[in-house]
BALO-126853 format. One record per residue (C-alpha): x, y, z; residue number from 0; residue in one letter. Coordinates in steps of 0.02 Angstrom, whole numbers, plus 50000, padded with zeros to 5 digits. Example, Ala and Ser with C-alpha at 12.3 -4.5 7.8 and 13.67 -1.06 7.14 Angstrom:
REM residues 2
{node {50615, 49775, 50390}, 0, A};
{node {50684, 49947, 50357}, 1, S};
***
This chain:
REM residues 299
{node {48970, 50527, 50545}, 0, X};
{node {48804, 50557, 50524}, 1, X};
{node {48673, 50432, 50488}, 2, X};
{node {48635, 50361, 50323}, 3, X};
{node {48474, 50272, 50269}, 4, X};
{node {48482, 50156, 50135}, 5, X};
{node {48372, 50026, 50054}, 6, X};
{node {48298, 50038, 50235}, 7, X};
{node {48443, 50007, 50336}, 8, X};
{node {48489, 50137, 50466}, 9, X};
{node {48664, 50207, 50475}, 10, X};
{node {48759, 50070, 50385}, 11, X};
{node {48913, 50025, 50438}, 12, X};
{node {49057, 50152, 50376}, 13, X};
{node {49212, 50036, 50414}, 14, X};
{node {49368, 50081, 50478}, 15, X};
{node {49408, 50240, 50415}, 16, X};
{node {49271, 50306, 50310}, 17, X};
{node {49209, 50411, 50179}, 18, X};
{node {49266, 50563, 50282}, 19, X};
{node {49467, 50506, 50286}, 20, X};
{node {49613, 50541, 50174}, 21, X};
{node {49615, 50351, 50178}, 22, X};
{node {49462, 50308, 50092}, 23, X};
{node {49488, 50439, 49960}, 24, X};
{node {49644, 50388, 49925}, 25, X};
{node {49644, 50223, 49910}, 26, X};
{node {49530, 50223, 49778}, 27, X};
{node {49637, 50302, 49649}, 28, X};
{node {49717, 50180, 49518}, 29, X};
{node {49904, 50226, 49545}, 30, X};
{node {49870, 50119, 49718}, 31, X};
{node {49929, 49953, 49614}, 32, X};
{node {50105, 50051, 49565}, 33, X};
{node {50111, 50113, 49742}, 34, X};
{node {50101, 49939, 49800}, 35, X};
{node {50256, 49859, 49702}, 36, X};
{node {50357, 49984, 49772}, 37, X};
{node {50318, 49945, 49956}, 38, X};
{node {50369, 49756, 49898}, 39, X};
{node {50541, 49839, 49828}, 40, X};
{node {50561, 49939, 49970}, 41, X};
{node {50493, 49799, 50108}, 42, X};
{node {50640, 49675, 50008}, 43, X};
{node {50768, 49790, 50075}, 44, X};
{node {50751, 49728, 50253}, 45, X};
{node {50875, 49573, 50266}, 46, X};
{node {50752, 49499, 50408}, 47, X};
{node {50595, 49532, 50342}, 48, X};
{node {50606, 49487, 50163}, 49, X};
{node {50675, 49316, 50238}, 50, X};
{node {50523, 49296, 50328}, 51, X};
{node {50429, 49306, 50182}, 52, X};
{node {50514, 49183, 50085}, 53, X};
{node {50540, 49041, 50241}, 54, X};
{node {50354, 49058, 50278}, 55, X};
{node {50258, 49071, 50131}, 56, X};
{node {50231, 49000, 49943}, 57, X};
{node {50291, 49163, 49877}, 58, X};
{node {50411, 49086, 49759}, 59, X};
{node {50260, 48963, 49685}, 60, X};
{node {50126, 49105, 49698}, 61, X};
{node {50193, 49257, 49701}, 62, X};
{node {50039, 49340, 49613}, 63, X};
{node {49910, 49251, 49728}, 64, X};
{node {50019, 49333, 49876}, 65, X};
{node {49997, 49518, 49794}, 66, X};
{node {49817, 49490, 49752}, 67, X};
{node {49785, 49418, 49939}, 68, X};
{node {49891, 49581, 49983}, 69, X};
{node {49758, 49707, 49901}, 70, X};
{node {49618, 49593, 49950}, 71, X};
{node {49667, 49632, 50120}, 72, X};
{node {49704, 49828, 50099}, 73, X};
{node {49530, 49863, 50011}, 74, X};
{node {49453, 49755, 50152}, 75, X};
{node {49502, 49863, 50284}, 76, X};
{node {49492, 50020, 50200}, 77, X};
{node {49309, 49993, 50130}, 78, X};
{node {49234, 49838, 50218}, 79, X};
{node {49131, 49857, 50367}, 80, X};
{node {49204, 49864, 50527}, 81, X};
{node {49180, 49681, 50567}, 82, X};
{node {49254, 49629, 50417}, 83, X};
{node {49418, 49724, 50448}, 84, X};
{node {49434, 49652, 50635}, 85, X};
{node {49403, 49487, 50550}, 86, X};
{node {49544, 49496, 50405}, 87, X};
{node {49691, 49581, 50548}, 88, X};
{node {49618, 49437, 50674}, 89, X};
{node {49654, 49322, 50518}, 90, X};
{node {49817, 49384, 50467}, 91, X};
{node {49877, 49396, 50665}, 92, X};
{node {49827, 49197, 50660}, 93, X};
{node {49939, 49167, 50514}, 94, X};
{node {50072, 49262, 50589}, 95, X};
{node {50048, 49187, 50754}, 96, X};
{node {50193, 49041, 50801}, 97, X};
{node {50284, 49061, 50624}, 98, X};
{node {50488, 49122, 50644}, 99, X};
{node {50640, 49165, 50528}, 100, X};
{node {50795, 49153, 50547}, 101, X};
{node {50908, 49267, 50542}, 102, X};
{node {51049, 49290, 50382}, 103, X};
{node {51164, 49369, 50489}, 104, X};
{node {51176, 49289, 50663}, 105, X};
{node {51089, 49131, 50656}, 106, X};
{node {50956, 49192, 50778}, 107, X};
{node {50766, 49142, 50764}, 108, X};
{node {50630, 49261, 50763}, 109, X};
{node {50468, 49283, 50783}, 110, X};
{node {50370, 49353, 50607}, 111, X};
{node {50271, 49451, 50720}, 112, X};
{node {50383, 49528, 50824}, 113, X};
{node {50362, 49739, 50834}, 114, X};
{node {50512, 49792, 50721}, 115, X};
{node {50459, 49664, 50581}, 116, X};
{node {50283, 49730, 50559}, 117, X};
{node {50353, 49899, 50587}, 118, X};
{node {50451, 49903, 50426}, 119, X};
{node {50309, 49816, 50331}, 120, X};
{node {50197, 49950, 50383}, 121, X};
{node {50293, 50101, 50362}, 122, X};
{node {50381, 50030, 50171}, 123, X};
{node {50186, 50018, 50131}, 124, X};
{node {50124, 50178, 50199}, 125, X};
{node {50260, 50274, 50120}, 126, X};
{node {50248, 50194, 49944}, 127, X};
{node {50065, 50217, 49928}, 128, X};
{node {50088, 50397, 49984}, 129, X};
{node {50233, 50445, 49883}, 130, X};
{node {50182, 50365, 49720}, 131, X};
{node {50020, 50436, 49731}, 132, X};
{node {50052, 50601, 49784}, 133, X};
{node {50208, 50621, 49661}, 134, X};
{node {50084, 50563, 49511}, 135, X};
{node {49993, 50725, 49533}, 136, X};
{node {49845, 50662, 49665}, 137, X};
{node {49776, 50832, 49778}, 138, X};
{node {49847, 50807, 49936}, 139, X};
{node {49896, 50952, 50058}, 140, X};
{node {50022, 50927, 50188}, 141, X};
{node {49902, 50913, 50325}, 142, X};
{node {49807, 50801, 50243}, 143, X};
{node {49973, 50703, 50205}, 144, X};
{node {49980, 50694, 50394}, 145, X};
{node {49804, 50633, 50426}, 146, X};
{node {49851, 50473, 50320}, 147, X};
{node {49982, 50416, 50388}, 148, X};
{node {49878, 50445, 50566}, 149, X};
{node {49720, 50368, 50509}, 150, X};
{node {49816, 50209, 50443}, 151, X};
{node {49898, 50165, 50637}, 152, X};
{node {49711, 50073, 50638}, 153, X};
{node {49790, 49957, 50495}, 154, X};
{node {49947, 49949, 50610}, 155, X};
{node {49849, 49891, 50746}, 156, X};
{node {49751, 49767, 50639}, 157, X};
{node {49913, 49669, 50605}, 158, X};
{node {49972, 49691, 50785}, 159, X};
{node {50070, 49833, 50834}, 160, X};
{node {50025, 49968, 50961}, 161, X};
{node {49977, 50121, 50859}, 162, X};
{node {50062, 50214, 51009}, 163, X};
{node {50232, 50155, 50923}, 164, X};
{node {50181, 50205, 50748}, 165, X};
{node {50232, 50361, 50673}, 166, X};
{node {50077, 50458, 50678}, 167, X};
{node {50140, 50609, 50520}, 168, X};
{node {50259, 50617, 50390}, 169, X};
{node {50390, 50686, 50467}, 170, X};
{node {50395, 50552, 50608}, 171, X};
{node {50381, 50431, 50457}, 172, X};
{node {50546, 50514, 50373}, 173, X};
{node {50625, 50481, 50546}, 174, X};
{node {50577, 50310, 50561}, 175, X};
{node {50658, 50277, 50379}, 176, X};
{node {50822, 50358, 50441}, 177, X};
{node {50831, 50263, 50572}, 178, X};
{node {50815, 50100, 50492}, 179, X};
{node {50907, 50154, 50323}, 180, X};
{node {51085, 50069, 50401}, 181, X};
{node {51007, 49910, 50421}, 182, X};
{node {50938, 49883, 50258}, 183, X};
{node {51034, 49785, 50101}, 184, X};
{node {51019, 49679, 49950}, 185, X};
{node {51014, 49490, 50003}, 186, X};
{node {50994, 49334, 49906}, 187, X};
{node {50808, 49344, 49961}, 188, X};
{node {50783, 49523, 49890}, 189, X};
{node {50869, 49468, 49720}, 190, X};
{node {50730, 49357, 49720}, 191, X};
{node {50590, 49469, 49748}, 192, X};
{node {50667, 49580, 49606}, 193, X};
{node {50683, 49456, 49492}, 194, X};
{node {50507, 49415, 49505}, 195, X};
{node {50456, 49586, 49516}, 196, X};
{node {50541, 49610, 49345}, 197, X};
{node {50485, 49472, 49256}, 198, X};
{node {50349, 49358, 49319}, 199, X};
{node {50307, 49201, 49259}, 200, X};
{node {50131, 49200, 49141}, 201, X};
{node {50068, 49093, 49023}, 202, X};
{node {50184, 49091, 48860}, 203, X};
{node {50033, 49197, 48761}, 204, X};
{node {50056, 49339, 48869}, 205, X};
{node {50216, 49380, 48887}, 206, X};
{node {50205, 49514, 48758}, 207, X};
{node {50073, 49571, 48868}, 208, X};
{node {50165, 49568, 49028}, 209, X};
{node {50334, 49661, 48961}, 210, X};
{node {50242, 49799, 48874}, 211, X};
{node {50110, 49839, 49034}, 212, X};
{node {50186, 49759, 49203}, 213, X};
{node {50378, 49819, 49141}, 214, X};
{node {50336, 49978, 49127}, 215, X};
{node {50236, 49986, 49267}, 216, X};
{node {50374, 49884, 49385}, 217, X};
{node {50512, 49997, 49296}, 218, X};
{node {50416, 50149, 49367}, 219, X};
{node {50376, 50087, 49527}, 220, X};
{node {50566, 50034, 49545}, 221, X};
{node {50612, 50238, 49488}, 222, X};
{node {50502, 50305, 49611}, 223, X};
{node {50621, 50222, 49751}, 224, X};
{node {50738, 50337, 49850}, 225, X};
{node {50913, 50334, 49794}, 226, X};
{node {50971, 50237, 49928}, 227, X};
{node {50867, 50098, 49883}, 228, X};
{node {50929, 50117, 49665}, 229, X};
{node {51118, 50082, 49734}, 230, X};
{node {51075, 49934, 49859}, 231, X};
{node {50975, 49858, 49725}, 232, X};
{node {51146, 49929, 49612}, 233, X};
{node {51034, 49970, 49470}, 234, X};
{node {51027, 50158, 49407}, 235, X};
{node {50850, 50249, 49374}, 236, X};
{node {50802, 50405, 49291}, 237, X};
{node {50832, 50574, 49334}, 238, X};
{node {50704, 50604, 49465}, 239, X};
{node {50624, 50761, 49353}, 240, X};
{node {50604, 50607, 49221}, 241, X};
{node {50508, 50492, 49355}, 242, X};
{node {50396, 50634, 49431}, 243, X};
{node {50363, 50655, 49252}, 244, X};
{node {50322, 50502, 49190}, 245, X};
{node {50233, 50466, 49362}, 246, X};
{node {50115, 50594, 49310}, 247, X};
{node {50092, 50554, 49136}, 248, X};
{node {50019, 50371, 49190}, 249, X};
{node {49928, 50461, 49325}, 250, X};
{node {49825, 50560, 49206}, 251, X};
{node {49792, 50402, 49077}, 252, X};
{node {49741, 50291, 49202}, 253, X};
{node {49621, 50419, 49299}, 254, X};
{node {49551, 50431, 49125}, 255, X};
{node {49475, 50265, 49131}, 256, X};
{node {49316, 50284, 49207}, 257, X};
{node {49313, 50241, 49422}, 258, X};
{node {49140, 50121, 49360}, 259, X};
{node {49266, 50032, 49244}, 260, X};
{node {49415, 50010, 49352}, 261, X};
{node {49317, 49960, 49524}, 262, X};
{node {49233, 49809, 49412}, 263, X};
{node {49421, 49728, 49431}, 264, X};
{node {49419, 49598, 49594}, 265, X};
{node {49426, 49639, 49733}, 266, X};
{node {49266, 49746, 49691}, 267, X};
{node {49263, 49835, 49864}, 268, X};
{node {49235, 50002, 49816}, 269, X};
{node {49054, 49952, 49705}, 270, X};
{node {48994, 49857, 49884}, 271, X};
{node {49067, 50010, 49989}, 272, X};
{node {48947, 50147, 49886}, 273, X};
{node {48798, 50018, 49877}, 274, X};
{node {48795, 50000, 50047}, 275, X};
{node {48843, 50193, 50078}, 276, X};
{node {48774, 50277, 49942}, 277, X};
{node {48847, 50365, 49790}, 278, X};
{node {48893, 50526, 49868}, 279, X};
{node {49033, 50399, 49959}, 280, X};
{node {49108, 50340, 49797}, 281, X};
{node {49317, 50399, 49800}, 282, X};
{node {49368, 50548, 49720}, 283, X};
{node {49488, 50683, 49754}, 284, X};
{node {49379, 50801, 49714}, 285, X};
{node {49297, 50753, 49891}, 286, X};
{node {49474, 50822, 49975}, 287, X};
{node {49463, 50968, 49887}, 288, X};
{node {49311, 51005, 49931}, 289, X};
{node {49351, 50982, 50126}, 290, X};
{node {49510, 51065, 50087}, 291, X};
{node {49399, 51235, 50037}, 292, X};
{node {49295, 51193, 50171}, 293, X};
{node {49409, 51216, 50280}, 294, X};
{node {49482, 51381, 50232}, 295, X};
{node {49311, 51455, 50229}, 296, X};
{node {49285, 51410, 50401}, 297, X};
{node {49449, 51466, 50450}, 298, X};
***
């Protein structure tokens, strides 16, 4: 990337990925925070994992501190500077570090960390965020489709795996989920996370609040699961015209609210990302589109 001066500093640190990725672009679009409850739906599926979850960590007292630790640690890598990505994997390969599960089926312990674990966690959350957002009308091609799920083996390797073992484009990402599809079911763990996921506990005065925004929201992110996933969980959803639909609709209202407005929420990434790269960084897909023409002209 070339080198940017600002407020006197020379070439300030991109991060990870930078303004030049599907990745940073991406990320930065509001339907991110539906994307992410489906990963959680999805990641529930997995017997092993979801029991990990719940052996190992206050998830049940503070589930929303969990989700809001989640994003914290997603925007951190996507638009912090490169030290400050090493430093939230090294901290979340710490936590992992020593912790085990046991497993529903056989009794077995198992290391939290172990490759096929984070596998599934990584894959459930790269596919959500894609699908959702792409399916809600955001301007990706299929190549650029590709370069996500390539770009994100460096959050793969920030939690532990080998990005050698990742699937490195969509269609080694469909044949990763078909591979692990058997495996996956509905335990007493996953009930949990739906339950939550359906209803979560808030103060008494906003529960009005929190079955007229988060229900719909949750409902959608639940529709937007494959099918496979709708009859484990044993609950029906819409026709899938209906969700790509309504996916789109709540696309288009939330893009309305202006990016200024909606990056002033925590974790506030994005504002220190284009203060310390300048405004022509700030996320847009208009910036993909533009590469996108780019591109064919030099072709």
């Amino acid at each position: 990337m070339a080198a940017i001066v600002r407020r006197g500093i020379p070439d300030p640190d991109p991060g990870l990925y930078g303004p030049a990725s599907v990745t940073w672009q991406m990320h930065g679009d509001p339907m991110m925070w539906i994307a992410g409850v489906r990963a959680l739906y999805l990641q529930a599926l997995h017997p092993l994992a979801v029991r990990g979850v719940l052996q190992n960590s206050d998830f049940r007292q503070d589930a929303w501190g969990r989700l809001l630790r989640t994003a914290r640690f997603v925007a951190t890598i996507t638009y912090g500077t490169t030290e400050a990505a090493e430093r939230a994997g090294a901290r979340v390969r710490g936590i992992h570090r020593g912790l085990s599960v046991t497993d529903p089926g056989t009794g077995a312990r198992h290391a939290v960390d172990e490759p096929g674990l984070l596998l599934w966690v990584h894959c459930a959350e790269v596919a959500s965020y894609l699908h959702v957002v792409r399916r809600s009308g955001y301007p990706l091609t299929d190549a650029q489709a590709d370069a996500y799920v390539a770009e994100n083996r460096e959050s793969a390797r920030l939690v532990g795996l080998d990005p050698a073992g990742v699937p490195a484009d969509t269609a080694e990402l469909r044949a990763y989920f078909a591979t692990v599809r058997p495996g996956l079911a509905v335990t007493p763990e996953a009930r949990e996370v739906d339950a939550f996921l359906r209803r979560p506990p808030v103060p008494p005065l906003l529960v009005p609040a929190r079955d007229l925004v988060w229900g719909r929201f949750a409902a959608l992110a639940y529709a937007s699961l494959p099918r496979y996933a709708h009859a484990l969980y044993g609950r029906p959803a819409p026709a899938p015209a209906t969700v790509t639909r309504r996916l789109r609709a709540t696309g288009r209202a939330l893009r309305r609210i202006p990016a200024t407005v909606r990056w002033q929420l925590p974790p506030k990434h994005i504002l220190r990302a284009v203060e310390r790269l300048g405004p022509g960084t700030r996320p847009s897909p208009r910036a993909l589109r533009h590469d996108t023409a780019a591109a064919r002209k030099a072709g």
